[in-house]
C-alpha positions in Angstrom: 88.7 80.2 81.7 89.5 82.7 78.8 85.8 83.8 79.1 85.8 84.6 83.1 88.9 86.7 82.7 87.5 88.3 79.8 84.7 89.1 82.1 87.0 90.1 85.0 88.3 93.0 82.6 85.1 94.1 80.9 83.1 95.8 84.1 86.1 98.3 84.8 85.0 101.2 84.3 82.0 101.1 86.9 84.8 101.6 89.4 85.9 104.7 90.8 89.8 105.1 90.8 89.8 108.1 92.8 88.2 106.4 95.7 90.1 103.1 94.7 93.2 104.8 94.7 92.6 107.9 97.3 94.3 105.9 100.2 97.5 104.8 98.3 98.3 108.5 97.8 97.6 108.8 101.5 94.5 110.2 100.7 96.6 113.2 99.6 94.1 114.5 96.3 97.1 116.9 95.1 99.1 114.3 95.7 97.1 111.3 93.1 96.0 113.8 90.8 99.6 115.5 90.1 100.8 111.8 89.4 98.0 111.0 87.6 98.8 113.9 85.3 102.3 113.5 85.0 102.2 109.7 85.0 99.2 108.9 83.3 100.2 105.5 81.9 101.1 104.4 85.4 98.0 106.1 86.8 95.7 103.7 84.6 98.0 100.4 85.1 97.4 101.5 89.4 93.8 101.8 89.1 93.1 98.6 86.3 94.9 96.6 89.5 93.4 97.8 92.2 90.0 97.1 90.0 91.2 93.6 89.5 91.9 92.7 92.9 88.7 91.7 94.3 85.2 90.4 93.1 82.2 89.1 95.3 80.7 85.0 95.2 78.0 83.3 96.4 80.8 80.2 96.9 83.9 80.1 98.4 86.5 79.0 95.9 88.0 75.9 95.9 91.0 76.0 97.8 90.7 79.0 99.4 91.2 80.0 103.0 88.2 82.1 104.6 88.9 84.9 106.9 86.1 86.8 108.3 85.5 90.9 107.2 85.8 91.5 110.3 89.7 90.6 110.4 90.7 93.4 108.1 92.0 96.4 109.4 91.4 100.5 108.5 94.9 101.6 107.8 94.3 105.1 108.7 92.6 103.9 112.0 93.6 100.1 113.0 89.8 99.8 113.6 88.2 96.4 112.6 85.8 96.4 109.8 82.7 95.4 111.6 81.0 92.1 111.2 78.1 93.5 109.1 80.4 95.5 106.2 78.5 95.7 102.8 81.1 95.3 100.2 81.2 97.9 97.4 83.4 97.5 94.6 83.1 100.8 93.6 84.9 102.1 96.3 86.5 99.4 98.6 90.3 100.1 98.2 92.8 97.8 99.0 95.0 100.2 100.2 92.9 101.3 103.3 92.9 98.3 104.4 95.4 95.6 105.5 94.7 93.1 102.6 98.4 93.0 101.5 99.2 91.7 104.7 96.6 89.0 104.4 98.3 88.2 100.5 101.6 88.3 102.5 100.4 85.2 104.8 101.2 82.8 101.4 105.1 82.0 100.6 103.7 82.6 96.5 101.9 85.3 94.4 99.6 82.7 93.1 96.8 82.5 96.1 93.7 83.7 96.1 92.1 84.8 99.7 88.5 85.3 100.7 86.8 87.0 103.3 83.2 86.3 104.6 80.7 89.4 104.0 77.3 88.0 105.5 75.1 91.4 105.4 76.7 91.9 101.3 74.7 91.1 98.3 76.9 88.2 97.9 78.5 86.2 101.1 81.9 86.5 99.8 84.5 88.7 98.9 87.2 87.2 96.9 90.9 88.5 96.7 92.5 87.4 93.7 96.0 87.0 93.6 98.9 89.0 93.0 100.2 86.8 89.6 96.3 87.1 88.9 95.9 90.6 89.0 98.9 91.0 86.8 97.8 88.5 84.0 94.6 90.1 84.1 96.2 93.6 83.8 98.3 92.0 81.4 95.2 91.4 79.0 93.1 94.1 80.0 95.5 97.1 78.6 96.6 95.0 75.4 92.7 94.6 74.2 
């Protein structure tokens, strides 16, 4: 267990906060980079998170409810994703999407969600949990 969150926390840096973080500010780049200057502490804590939040599987794990791609929502739009998404952690942001109100569907922090991505590298995409993302955090900025 120790060595898959270890893992979880070592591949950070491949993402892109800007894009990651973009739509939290409202896509508003003034706007992310002001904070991210005056802030910068709570800049790095955002984008470690939102880095944490997902990761792609060839299994569903155990436990977890499916939901198809194609059940999350564009915040800016209220389109669909379509059924044939690719999943790219470099860029896909929680925040442009409705995930939150897929976490919100569980009474706890503590459950994981996962959504089917047929056309993506790997046929899942897995959304950790809120208490998860926070241990993670947790470990990845006391290393």
């Amino acid at each position: 267990m120790m060595a898959a969150m270890l893992m979880a926390v070592t591949g950070l840096k491949a993402q892109d906060c800007e894009a990651l973080l973009l739509p939290y500010f409202h896509n508003d780049a003034n706007a992310m980079a002001s904070y991210a200057q005056l802030a910068p502490d709570k800049f790095e804590h955002l984008c470690v998170t939102v880095q944490l939040t997902f990761f792609e599987s060839d299994t569903v794990p155990e436990g977890v409810d499916v939901y198809s791609i194609s059940d999350v929502k564009s915040v800016a739009t209220g389109e669909n994703l379509p059924a044939t998404f690719v999943v790219d952690l470099a860029t896909l942001s929680f925040y442009a999407y409705n995930f939150e109100s897929f976490r919100l569907r569980y009474p706890t922090g503590a459950t994981r969600v996962c959504f089917s991505t047929p056309s993506s590298t790997h046929p899942y995409l897995v959304m950790r949990s809120y208490d998860e993302v926070m241990m993670l955090a947790n470990i990845y900025e006391n290393r």
